[in-house]
C-alpha positions in Angstrom: 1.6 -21.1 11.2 5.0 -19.2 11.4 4.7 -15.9 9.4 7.4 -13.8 8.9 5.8 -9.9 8.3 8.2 -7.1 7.0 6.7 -3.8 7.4 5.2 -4.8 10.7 5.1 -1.7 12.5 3.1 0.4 9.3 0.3 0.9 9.1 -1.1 -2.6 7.1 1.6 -4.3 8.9 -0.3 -3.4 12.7 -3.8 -4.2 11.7 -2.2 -7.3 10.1 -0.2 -8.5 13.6 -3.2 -7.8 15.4 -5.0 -9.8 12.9 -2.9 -13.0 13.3 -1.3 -12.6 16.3 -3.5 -15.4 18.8 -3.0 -18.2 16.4 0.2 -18.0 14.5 3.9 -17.5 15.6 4.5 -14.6 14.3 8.2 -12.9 13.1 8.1 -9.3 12.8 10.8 -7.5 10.6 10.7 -3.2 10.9 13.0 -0.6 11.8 10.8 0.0 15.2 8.3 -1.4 16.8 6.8 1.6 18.9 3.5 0.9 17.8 3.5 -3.0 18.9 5.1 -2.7 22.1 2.1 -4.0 23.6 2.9 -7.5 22.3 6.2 -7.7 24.3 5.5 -10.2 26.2 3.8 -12.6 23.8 5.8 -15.4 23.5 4.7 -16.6 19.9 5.8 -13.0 18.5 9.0 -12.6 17.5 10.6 -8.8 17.1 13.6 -8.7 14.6 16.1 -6.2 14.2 17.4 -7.9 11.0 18.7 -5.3 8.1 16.1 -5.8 5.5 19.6 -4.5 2.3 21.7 -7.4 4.1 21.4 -10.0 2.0 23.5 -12.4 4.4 21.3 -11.2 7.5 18.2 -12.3 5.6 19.4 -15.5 4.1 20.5 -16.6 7.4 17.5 -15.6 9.5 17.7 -19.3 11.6 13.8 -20.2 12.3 11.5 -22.4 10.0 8.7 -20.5 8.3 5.9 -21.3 6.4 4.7 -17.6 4.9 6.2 -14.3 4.2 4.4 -11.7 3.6 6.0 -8.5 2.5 4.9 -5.2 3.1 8.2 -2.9 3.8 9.0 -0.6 1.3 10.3 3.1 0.7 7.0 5.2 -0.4 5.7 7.8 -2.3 8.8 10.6 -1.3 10.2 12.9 -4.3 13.7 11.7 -4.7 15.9 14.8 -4.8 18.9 13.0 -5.7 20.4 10.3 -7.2 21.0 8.7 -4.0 17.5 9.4 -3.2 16.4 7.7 -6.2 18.3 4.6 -5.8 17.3 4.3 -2.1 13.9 3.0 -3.7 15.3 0.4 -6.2 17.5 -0.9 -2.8 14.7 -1.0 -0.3 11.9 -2.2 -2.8 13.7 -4.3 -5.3 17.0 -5.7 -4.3 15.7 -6.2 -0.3 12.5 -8.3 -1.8 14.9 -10.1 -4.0 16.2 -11.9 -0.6 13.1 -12.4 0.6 12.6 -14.3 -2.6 15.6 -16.1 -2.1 15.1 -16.6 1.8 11.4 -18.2 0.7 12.9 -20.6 -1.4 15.5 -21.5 0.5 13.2 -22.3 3.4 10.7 -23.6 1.1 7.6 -21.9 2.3 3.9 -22.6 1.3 3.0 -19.1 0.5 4.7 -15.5 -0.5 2.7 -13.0 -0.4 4.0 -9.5 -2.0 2.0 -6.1 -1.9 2.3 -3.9 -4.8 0.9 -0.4 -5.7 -1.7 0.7 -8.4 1.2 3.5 -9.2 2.5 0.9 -12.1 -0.4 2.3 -14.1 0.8 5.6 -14.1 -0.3 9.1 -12.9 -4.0 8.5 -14.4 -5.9 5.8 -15.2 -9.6 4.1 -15.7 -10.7 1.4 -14.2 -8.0 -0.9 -15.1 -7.1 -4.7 -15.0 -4.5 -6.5 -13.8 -3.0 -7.1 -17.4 -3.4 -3.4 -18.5 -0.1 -1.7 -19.6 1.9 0.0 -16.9 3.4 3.1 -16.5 5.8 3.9 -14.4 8.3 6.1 -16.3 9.8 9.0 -14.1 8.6 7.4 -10.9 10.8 5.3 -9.0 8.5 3.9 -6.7 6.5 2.4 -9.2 9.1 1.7 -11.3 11.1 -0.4 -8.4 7.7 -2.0 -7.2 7.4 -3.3 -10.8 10.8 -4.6 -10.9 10.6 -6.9 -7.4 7.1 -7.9 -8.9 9.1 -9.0 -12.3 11.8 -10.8 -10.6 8.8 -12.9 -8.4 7.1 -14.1 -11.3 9.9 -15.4 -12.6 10.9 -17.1 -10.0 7.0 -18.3 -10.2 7.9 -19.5 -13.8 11.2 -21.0 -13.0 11.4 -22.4 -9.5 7.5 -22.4 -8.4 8.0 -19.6 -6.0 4.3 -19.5 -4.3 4.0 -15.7 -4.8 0.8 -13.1 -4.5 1.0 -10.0 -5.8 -1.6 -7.9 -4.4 -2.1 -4.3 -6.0 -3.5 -2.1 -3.2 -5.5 0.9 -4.3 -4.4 4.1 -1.5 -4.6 3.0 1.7 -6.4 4.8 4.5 -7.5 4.3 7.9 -5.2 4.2 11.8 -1.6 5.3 11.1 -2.2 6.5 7.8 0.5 9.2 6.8 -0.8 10.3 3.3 -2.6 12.3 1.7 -6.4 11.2 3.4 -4.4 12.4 6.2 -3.4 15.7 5.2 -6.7 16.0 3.7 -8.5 15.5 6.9 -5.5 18.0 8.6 -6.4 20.9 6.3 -10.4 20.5 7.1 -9.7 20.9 11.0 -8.1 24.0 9.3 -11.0 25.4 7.6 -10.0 24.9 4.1 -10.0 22.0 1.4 -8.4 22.1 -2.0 -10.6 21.6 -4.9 -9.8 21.2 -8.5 -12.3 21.9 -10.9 -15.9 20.5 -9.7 -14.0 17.2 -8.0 -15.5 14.7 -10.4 -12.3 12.6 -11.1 -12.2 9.6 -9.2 -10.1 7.9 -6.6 -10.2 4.0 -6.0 -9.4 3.5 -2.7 -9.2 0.5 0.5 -9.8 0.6 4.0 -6.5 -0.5 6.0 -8.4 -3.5 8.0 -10.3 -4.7 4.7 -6.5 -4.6 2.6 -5.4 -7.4 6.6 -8.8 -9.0 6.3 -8.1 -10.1 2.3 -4.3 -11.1 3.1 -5.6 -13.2 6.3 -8.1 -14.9 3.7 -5.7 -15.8 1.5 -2.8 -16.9 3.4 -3.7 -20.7 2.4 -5.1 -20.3 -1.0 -2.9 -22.4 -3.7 -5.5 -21.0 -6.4 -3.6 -17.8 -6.2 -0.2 -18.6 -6.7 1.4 -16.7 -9.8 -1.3 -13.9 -9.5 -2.1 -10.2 -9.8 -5.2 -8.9 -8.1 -5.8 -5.0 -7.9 -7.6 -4.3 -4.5 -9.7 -1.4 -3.8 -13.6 -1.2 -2.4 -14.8 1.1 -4.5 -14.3 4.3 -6.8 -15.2 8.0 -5.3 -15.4 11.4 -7.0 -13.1 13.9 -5.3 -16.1 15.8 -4.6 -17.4 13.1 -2.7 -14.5 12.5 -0.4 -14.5 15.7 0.7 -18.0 15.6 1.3 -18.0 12.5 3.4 -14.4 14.2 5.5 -16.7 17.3 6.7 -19.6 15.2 7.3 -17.6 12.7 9.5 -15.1 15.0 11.7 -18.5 17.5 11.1 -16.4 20.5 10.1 -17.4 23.4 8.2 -14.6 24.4 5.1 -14.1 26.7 2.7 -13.1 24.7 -0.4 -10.6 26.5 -2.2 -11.7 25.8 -5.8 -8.2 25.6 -8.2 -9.5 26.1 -11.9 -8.3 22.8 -13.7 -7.0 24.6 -16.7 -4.3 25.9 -14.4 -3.3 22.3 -13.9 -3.4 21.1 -17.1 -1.3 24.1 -18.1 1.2 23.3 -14.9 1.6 19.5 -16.9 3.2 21.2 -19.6 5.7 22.7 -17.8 9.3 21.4 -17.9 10.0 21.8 -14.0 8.3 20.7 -11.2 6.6 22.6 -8.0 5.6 20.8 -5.1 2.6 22.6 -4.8 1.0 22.0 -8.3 2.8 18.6 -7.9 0.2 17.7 -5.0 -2.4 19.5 -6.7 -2.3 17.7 -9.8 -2.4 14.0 -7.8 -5.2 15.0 -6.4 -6.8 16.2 -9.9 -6.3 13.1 -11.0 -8.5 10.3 -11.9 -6.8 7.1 -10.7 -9.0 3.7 -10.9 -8.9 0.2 -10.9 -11.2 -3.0 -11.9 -11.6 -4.7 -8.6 -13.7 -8.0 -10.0 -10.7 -10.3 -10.1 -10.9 -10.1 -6.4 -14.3 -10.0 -6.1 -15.0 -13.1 -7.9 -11.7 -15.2 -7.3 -11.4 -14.2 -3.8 -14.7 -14.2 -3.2 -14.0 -10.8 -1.0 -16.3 -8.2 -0.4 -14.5 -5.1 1.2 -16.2 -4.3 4.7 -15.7 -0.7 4.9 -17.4 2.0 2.4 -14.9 5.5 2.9 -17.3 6.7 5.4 -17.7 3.6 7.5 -13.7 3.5 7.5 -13.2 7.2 8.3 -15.8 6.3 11.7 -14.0 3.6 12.7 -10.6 5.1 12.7 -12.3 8.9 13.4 -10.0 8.7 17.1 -6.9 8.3 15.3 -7.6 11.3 12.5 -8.8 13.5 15.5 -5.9 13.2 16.9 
């Protein structure tokens, strides 16, 4: 099959090439390639230095294709400015508009978007796929939700073969968030705690989130579809738990009282400090049994299998 991947050189995006790349020709789209150098030489991969805003660039890229699957987009960074704030809306809504447009044009088989469980907000319970969204004041969701709208349309009106696949946080090789920093602070001695850590987190190994996209790539049934994806839901407490257990270091958890955070929420300004604090404080879960039953996928990795298998690359 010829795949075009945007995001290629994130973190999804390497598992993903190195998921596909022996059978597929394969179109890479990023603003560097310094982690898939490797593949060079490979003469069914494809690298692109295409401007993802260009609309003309995009509409013109000259090969046939068959799928696109989409994972560039401008993440969770506090917009300062205006400028800042539009950045998102260019990168994650206007750029996947072309890609819309490119897939039609080229009349693929399959279009395969990822999304973010941010659309339901700053907290949430174990939610569906047709739960209400959230995403006021934060325009990365916000932007995420509006590529998504302008896809189903397209669905509606012109049979776009779109996937929308809500990923739960990522972790694993190349991760830069916060499972990341978390694991940075215990090779520092210390771990932040608020209150006894029993919110929840739903969350996805990075080669389970490859594995599900590699599964679906020719699956019709899915066409026009939401699916949150996670593996399962963990306490706080238990995270942190399972980090000192795996990289085996010994912390000091420094325990925040949660009445301080829920007093910080009621402030009118922001601090990046409690701003951190209070995502982690957070209880932020989805309903996973869409994909369980209608992609008959079971996630490989539980969070301390994942944290093993990628334990070189968060040692580092």
């Amino acid at each position: 099959m010829k795949i075009l991947i945007t995001g290629a050189n994130g973190s999804l995006g390497y598992h993903l090439v190195e998921m596909l790349k022996d059978n597929n020709e394969l179109y890479l789209l990023d603003l560097n390639f310094d982690r898939l150098n490797h593949l060079k030489e490979q003469d069914n991969i494809h690298f692109l230095s295409t401007n993802i805003l260009d609309e003309e660039q995009i509409l013109n890229l000259d090969f046939e294709l068959d799928i696109i699957i989409h994972l560039a987009a401008k993440v969770h960074t506090k917009a300062k400015t205006e400028a800042e704030k539009e950045e998102f809306f260019q990168i994650n809504t206007e750029a996947t508009k072309y890609l819309y447009q490119l897939a039609l044009k080229k009349e693929i088989s399959h279009f395969i978007f990822i999304s973010t469980i941010s659309l339901y907000g700053k907290e949430f319970i174990e939610v569906k796929e047709h739960s209400s969204l959230d995403y006021e004041g934060n325009p990365y969701a916000e932007s995420k939700y509006l590529a998504e709208k302008a896809g189903l349309d397209l669905y509606n009106n012109k049979a776009l073969p779109l996937t929308i696949l809500r990923l739960a946080t990522l972790y694993g090789k190349y991760d830069r968030g916060n499972y990341k920093k978390l694991i940075d602070f215990a090779y520092k001695g210390l771990l932040p705690m608020v209150g006894q850590g029993n919110n929840q987190k739903s969350i996805v190994y990075v080669k389970d989130a490859a594995a599900l996209i590699t599964k679906i790539l020719n699956n019709k049934n899915t066409y026009g579809e939401i699916y949150n994806v996670s593996e399962a839901d963990y306490k706080y407490s238990e995270i942190l738990d399972t980090i000192t257990e795996v990289f085996e270091q010994k912390v000091l958890k420094i325990k925040v009282p949660g009445i301080l955070i829920n007093l910080y929420k009621k402030l009118p300004f922001a601090l990046p400090v409690f701003n951190k604090l209070e995502t982690l404080s957070t209880t932020t879960t989805v309903d996973n049994s869409k994909m369980l039953k209608e992609l008959d996928f079971k996630p490989a990795y539980s969070f301390k299998d994942g944290l093993e298998d990628a334990e070189e690359y968060y040692k580092q």
